[in-house]
FIKOLZA-1660 file (N, C-alpha, C; in steps of 0.1 Angstrom, whole numbers, plus 5000, padded with zeros to 4 digits):
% residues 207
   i   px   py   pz ch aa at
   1 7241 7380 0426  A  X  N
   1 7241 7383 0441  A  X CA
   1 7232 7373 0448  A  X  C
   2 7238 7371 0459  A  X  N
   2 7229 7358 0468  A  X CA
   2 7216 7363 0471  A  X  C
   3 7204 7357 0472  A  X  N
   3 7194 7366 0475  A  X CA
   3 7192 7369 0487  A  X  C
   4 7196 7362 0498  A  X  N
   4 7200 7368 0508  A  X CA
   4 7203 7384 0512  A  X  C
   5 7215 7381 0505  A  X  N
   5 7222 7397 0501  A  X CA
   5 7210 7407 0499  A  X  C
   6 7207 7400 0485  A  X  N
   6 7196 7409 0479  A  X CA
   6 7185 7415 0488  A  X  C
   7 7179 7404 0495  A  X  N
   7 7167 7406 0509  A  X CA
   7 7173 7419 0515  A  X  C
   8 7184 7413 0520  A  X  N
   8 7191 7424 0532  A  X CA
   8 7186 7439 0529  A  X  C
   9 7194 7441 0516  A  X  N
   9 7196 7457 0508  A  X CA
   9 7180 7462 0509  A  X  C
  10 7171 7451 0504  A  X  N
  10 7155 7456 0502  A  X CA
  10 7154 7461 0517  A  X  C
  11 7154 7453 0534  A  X  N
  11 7147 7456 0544  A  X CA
  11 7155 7471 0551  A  X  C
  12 7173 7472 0546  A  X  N
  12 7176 7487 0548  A  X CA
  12 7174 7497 0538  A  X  C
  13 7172 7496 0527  A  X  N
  13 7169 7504 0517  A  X CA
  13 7160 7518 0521  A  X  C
  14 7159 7528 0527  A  X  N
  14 7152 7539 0529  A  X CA
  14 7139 7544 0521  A  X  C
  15 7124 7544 0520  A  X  N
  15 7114 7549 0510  A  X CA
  15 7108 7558 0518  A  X  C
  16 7107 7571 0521  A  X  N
  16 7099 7578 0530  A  X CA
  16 7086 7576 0526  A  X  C
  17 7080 7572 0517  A  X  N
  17 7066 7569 0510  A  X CA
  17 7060 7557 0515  A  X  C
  18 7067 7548 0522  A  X  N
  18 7064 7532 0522  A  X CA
  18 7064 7523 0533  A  X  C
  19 7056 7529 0545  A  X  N
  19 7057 7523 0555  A  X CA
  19 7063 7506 0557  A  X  C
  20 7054 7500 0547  A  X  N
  20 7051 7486 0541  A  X CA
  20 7058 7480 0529  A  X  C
  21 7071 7473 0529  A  X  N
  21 7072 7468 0514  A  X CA
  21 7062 7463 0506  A  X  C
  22 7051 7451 0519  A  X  N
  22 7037 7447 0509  A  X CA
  22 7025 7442 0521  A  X  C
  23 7017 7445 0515  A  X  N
  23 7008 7441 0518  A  X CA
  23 7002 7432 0513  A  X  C
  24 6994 7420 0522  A  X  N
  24 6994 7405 0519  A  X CA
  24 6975 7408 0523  A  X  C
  25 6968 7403 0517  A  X  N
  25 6955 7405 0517  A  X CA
  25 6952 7391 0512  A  X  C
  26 6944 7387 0523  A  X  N
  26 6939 7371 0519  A  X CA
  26 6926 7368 0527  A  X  C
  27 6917 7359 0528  A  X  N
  27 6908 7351 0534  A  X CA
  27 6913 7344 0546  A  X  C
  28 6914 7348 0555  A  X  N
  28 6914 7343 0567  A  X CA
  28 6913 7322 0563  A  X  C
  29 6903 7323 0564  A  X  N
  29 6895 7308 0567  A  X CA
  29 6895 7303 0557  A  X  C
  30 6901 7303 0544  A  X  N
  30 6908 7297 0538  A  X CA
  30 6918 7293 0538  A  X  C
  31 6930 7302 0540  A  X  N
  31 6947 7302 0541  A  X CA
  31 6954 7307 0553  A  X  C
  32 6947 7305 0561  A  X  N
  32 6953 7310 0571  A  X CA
  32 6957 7296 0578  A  X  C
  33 6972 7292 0584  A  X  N
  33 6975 7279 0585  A  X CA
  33 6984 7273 0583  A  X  C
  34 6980 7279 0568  A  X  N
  34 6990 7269 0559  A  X CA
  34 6996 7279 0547  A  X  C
  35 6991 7284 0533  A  X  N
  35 6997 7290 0527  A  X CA
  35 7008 7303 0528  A  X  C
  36 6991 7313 0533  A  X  N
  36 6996 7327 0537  A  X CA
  36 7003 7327 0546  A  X  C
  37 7007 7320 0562  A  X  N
  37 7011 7319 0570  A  X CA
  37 7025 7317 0565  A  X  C
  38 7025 7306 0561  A  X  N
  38 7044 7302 0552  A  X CA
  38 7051 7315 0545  A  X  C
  39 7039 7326 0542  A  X  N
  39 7043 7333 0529  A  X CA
  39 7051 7345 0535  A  X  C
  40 7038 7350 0549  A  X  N
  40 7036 7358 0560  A  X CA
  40 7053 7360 0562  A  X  C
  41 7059 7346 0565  A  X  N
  41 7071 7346 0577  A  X CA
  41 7082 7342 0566  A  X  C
  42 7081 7336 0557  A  X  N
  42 7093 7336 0548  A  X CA
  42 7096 7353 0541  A  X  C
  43 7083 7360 0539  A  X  N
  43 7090 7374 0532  A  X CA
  43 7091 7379 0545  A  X  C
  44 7091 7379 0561  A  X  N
  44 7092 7383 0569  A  X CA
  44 7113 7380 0573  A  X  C
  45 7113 7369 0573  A  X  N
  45 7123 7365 0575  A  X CA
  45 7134 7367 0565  A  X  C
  46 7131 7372 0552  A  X  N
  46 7140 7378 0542  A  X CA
  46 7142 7388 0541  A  X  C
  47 7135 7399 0554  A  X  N
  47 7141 7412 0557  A  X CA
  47 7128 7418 0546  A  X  C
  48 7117 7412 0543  A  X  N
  48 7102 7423 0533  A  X CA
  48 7093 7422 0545  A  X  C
  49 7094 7439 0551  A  X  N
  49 7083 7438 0563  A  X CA
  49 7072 7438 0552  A  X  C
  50 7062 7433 0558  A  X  N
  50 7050 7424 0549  A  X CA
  50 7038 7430 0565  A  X  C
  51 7024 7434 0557  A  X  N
  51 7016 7440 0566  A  X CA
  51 7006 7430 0563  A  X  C
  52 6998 7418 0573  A  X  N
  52 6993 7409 0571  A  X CA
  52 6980 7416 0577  A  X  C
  53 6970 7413 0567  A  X  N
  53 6955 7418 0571  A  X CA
  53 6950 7405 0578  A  X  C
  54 6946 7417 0589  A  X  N
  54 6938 7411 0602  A  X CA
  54 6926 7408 0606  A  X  C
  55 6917 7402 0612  A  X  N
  55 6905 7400 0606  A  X CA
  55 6897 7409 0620  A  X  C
  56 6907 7408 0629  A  X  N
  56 6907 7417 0639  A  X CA
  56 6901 7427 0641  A  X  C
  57 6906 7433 0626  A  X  N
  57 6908 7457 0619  A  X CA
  57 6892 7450 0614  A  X  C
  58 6887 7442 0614  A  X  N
  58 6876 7445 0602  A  X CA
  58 6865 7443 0618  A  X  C
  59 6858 7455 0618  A  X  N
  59 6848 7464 0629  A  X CA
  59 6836 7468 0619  A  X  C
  60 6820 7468 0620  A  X  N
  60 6819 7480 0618  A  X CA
  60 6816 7475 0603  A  X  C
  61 6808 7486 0591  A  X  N
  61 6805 7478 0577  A  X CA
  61 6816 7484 0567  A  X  C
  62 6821 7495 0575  A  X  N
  62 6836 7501 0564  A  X CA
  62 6846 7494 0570  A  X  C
  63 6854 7497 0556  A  X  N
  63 6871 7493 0561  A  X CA
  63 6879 7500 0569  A  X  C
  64 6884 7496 0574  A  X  N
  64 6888 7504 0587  A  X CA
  64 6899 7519 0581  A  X  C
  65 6904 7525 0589  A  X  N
  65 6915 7535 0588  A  X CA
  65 6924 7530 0589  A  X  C
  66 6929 7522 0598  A  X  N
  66 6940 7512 0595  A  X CA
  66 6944 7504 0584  A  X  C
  67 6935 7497 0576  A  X  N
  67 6934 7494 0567  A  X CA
  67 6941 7501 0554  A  X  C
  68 6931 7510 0556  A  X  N
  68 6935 7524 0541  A  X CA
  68 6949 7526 0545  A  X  C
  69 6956 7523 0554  A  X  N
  69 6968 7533 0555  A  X CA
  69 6979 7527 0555  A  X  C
  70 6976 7512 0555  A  X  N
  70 6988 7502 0555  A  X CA
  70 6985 7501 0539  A  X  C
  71 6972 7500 0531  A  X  N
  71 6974 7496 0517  A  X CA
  71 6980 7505 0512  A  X  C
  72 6976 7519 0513  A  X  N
  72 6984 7534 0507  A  X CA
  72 6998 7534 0513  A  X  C
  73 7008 7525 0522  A  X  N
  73 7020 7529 0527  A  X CA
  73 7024 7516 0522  A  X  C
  74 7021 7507 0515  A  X  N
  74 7027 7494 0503  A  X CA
  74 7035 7497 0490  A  X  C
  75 7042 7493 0492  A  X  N
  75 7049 7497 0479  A  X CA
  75 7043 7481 0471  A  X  C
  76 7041 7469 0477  A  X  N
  76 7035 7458 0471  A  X CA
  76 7025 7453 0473  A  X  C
  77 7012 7452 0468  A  X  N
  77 6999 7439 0472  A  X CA
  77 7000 7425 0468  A  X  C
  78 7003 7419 0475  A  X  N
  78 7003 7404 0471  A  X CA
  78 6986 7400 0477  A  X  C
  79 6977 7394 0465  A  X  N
  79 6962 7394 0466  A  X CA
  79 6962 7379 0466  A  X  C
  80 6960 7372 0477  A  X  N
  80 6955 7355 0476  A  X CA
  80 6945 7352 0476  A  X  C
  81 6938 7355 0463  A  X  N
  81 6919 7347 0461  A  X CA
  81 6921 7334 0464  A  X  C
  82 6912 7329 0470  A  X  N
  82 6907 7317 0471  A  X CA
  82 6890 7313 0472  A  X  C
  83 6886 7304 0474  A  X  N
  83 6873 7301 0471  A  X CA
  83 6865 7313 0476  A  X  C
  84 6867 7317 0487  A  X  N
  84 6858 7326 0496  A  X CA
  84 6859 7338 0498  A  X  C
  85 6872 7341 0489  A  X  N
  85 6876 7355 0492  A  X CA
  85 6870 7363 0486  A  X  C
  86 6861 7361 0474  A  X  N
  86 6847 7378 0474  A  X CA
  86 6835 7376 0477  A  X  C
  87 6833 7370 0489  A  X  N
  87 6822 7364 0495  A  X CA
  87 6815 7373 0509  A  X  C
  88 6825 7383 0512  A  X  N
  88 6827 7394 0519  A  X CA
  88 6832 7409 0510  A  X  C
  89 6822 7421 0515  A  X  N
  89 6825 7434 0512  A  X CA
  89 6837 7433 0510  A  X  C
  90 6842 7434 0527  A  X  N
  90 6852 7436 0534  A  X CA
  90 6865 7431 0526  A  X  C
  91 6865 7421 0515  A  X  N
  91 6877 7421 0509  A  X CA
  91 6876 7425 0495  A  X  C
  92 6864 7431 0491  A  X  N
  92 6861 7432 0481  A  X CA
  92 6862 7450 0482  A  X  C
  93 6861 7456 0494  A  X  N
  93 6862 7470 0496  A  X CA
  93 6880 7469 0492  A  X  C
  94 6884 7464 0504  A  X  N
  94 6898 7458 0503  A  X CA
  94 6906 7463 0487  A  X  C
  95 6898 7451 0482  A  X  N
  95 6908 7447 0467  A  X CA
  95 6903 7464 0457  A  X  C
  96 6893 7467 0460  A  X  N
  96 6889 7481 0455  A  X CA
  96 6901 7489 0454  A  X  C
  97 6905 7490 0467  A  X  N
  97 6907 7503 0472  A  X CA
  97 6928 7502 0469  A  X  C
  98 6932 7487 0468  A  X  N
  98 6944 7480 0464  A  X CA
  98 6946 7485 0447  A  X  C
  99 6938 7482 0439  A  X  N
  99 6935 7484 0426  A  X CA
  99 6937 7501 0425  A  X  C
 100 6928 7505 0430  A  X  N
 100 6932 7521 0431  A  X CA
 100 6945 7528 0432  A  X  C
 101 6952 7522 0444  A  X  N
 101 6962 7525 0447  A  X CA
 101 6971 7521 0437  A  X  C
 102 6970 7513 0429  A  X  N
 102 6981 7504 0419  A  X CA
 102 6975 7516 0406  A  X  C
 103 6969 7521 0401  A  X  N
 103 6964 7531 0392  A  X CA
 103 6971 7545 0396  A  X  C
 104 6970 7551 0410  A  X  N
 104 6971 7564 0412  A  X CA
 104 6984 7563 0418  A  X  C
 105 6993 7553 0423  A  X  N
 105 7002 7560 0430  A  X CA
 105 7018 7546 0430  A  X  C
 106 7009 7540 0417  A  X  N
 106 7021 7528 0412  A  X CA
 106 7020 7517 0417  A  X  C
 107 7013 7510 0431  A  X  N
 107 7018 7499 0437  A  X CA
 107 7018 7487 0427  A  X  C
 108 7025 7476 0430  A  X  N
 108 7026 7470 0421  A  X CA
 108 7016 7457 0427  A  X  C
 109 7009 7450 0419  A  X  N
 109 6997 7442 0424  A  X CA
 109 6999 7427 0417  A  X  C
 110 7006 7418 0427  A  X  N
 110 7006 7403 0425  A  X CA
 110 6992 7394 0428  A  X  C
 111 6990 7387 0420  A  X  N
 111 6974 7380 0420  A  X CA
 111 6979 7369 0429  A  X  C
 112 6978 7361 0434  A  X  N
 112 6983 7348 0435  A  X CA
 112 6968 7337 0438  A  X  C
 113 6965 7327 0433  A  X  N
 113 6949 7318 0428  A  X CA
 113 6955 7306 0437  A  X  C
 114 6947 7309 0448  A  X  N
 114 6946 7295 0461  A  X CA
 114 6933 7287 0459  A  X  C
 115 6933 7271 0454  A  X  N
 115 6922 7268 0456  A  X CA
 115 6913 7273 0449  A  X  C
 116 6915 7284 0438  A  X  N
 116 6905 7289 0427  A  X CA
 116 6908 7288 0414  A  X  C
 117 6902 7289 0404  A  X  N
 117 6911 7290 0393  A  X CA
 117 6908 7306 0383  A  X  C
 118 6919 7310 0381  A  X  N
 118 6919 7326 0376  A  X CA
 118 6906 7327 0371  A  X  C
 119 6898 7320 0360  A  X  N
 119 6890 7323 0350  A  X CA
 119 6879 7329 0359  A  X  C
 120 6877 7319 0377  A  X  N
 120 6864 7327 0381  A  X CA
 120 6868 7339 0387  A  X  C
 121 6874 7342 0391  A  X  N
 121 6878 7350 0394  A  X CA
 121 6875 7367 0385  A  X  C
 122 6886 7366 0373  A  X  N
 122 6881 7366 0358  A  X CA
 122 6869 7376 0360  A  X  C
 123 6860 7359 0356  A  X  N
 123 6845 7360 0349  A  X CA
 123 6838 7358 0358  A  X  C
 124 6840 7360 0373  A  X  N
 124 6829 7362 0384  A  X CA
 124 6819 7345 0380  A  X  C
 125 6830 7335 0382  A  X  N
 125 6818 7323 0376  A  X CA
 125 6824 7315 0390  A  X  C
 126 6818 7302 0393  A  X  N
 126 6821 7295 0401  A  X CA
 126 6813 7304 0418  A  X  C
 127 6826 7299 0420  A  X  N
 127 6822 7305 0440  A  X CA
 127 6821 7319 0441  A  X  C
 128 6827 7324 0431  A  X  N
 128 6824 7344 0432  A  X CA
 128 6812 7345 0428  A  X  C
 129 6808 7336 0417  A  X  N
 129 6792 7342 0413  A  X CA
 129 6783 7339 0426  A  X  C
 130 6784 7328 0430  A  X  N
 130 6777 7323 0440  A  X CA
 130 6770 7333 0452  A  X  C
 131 6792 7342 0452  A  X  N
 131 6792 7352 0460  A  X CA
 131 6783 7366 0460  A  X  C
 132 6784 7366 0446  A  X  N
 132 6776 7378 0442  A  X CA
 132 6764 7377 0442  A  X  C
 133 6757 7368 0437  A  X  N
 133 6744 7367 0436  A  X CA
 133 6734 7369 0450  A  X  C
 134 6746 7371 0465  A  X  N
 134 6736 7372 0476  A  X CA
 134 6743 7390 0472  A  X  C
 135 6758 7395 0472  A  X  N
 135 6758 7407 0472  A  X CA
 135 6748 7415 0466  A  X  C
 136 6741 7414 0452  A  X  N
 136 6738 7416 0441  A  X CA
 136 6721 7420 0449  A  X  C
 137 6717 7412 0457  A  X  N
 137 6702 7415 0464  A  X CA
 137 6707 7424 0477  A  X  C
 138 6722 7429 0480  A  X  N
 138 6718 7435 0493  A  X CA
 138 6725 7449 0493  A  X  C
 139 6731 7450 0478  A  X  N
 139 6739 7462 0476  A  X CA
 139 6735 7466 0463  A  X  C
 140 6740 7481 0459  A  X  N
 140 6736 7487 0449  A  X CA
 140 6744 7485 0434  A  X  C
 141 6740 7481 0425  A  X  N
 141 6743 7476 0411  A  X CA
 141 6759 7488 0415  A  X  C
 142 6757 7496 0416  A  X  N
 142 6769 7504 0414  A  X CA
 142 6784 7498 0421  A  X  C
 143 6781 7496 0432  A  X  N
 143 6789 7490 0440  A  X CA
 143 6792 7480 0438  A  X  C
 144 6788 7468 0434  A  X  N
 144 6787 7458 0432  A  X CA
 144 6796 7459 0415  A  X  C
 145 6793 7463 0407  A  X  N
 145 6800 7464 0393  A  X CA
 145 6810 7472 0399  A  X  C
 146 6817 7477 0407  A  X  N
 146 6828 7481 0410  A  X CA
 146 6839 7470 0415  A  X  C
 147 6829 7463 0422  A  X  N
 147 6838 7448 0429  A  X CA
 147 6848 7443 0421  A  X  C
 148 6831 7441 0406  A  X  N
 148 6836 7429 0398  A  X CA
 148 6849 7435 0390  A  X  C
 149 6847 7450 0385  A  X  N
 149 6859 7454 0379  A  X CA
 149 6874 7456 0382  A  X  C
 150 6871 7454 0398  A  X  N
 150 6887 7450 0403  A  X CA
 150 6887 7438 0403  A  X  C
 151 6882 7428 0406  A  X  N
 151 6880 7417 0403  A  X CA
 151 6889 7410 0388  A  X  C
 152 6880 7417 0379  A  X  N
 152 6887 7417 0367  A  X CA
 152 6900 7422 0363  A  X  C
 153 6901 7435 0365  A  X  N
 153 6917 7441 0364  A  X CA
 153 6927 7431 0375  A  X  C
 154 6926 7429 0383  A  X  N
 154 6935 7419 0392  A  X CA
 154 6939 7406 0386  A  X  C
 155 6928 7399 0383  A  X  N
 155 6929 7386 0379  A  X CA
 155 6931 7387 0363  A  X  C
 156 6936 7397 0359  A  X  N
 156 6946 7398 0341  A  X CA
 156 6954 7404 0344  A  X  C
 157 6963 7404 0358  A  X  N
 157 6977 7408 0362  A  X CA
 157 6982 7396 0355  A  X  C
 158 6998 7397 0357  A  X  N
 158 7005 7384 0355  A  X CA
 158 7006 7379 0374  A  X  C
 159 7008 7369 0375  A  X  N
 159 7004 7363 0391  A  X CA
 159 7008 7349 0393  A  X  C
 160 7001 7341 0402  A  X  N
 160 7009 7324 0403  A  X CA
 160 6993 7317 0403  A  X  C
 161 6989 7308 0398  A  X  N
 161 6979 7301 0400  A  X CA
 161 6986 7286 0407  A  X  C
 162 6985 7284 0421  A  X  N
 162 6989 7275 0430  A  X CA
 162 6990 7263 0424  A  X  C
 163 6976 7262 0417  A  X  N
 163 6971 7248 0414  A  X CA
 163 6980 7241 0401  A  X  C
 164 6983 7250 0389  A  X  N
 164 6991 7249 0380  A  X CA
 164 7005 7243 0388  A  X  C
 165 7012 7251 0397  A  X  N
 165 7022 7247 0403  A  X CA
 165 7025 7238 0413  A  X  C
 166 7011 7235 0416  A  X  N
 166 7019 7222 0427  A  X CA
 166 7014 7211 0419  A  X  C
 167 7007 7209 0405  A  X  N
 167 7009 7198 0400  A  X CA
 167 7004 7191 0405  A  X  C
 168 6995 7187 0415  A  X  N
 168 6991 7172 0416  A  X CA
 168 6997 7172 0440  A  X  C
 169 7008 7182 0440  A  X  N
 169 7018 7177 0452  A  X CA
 169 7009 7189 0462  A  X  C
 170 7011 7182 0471  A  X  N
 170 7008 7188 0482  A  X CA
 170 7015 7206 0483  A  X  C
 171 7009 7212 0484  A  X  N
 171 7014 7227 0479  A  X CA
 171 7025 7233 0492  A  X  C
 172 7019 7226 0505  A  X  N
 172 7025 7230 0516  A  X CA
 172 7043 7225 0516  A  X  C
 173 7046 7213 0506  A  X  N
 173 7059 7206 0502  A  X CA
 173 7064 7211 0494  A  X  C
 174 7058 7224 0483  A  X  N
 174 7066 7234 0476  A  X CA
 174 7071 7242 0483  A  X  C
 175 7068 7251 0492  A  X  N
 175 7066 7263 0498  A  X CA
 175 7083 7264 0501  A  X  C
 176 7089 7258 0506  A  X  N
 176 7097 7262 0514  A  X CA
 176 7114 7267 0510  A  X  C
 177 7113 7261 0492  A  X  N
 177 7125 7267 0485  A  X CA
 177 7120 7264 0468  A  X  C
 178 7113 7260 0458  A  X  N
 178 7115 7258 0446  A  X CA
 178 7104 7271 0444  A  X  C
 179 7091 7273 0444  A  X  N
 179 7080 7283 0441  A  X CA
 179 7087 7294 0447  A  X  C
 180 7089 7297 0457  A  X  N
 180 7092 7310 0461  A  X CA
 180 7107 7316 0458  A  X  C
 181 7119 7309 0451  A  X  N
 181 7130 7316 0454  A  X CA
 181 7127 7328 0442  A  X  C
 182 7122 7327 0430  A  X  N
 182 7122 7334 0419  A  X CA
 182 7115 7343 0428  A  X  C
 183 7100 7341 0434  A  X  N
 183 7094 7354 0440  A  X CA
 183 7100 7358 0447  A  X  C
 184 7106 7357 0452  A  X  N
 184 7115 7366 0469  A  X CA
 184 7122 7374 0460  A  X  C
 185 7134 7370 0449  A  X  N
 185 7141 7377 0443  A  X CA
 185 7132 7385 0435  A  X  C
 186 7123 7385 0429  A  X  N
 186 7116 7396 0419  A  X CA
 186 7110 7410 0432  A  X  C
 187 7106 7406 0448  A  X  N
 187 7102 7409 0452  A  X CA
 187 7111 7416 0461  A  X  C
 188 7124 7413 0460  A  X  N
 188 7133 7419 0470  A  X CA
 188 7140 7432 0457  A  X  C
 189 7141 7431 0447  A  X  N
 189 7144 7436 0435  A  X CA
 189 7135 7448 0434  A  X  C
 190 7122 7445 0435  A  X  N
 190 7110 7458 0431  A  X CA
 190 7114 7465 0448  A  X  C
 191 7115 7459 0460  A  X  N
 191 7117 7465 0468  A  X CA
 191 7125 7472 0472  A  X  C
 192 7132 7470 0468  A  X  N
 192 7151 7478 0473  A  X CA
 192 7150 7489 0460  A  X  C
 193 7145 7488 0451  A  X  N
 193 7146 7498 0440  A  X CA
 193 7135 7510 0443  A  X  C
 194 7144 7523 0441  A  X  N
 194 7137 7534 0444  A  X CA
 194 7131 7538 0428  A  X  C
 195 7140 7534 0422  A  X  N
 195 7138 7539 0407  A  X CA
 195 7128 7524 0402  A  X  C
 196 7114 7527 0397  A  X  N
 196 7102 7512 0390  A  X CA
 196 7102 7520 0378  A  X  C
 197 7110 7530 0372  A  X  N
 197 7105 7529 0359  A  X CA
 197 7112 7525 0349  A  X  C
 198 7118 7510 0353  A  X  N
 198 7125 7498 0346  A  X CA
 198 7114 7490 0343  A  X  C
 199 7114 7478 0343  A  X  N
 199 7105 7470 0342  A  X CA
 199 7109 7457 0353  A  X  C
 200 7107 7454 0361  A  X  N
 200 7108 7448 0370  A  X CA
 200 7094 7437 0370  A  X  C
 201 7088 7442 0359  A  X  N
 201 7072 7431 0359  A  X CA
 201 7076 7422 0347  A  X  C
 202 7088 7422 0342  A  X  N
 202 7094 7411 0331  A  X CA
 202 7099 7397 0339  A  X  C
 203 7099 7401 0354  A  X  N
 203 7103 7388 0363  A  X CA
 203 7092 7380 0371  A  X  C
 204 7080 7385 0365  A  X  N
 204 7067 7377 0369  A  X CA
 204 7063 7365 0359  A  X  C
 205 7063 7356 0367  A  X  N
 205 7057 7343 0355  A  X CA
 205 7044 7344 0357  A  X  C
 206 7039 7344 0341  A  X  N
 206 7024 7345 0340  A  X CA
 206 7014 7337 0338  A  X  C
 207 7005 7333 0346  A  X  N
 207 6993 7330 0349  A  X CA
 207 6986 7324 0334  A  X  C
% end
């Protein structure tokens, strides 16, 4: 089937559970521009309404109610780390509360590594440590080893590490048909399906 086709079936497909096919959670001021933007409007334009976190909803030292309610109405989290992305609560409450959701109520959780490489991510080494080490003096051990454990469970999903894939090429010159046709179809496939207790995670290339 054309994936076209395929798209189409995913954006009429009926879920009363699922406001959101996915939700896209990334770093503003890293990828905003250029990756997540490309990503934003191509699963937009393949018929995967896609709920892009706003930097807008972030008020205030909690996560918003809006927030909680578009991650709990996802049927997908697509998570773009990049250098800066646990450098803030706010996406570290985020990736929490994403993780959770993928444990209690199935969502399926795509890592995708911008500009980072899985391992810090991982093992909280590089720019996350960096990150942590100011969290670490202004929050409580508890909270903070909560971060890192989604941190960890996320980044040993199967996912895309950018850097492996663009090889050397400008990433923005992938974007537009070779890296994404597999994801759109793995993504339009988990979407349109009301029945996930197939395996639909055998169409992720892994990290």
């Amino acid at each position: 089937m054309a994936l076209s086709n395929f798209s189409h079936e995913a954006s009429s497909s009926s879920d009363s559970n699922h406001v959101w096919k996915v939700f896209l959670s990334f770093r503003g001021e890293d990828t905003r521009g250029s990756f997540t933007d490309h990503l934003y409007e191509a699963l937009n334009r393949r018929g995967i309404r896609t709920f892009r976190d706003d930097e807008e909803l972030r008020r205030g030292e909690e996560i918003s109610s809006e927030l909680l309610k578009a991650i709990e109405g996802s049927k997908v989290a697509i998570i773009v780390f990049s250098r800066n992305y646990a450098s803030s609560r706010w996406w570290l409450d985020e990736l929490v509360k994403i993780m959770d959701c993928s444990r209690t109520n199935g969502m399926l959780v795509l890592p995708v590594f911008y500009d980072i490489d899985p391992s810090d991510v991982r093992n909280q080494s590089g720019t996350v440590a960096e990150a942590f080490a100011g969290h670490e003096m202004r929050f409580q051990s508890e909270k903070t080893e909560g971060w890192k454990r989604a941190l960890r469970h996320a980044a040993n999903l199967s996912g895309w590490d950018l850097q492996t894939l663009a090889n050397g090429y400008e990433i923005n010159s992938l974007i537009p048909y070779y890296n994404y046709l597999h994801f759109f179809f793995f993504l339009s496939f988990f979407t349109s399906s009301s029945n996930t207790n197939g395996d639909p995670c055998n169409a992720r290339a892994p990290v």
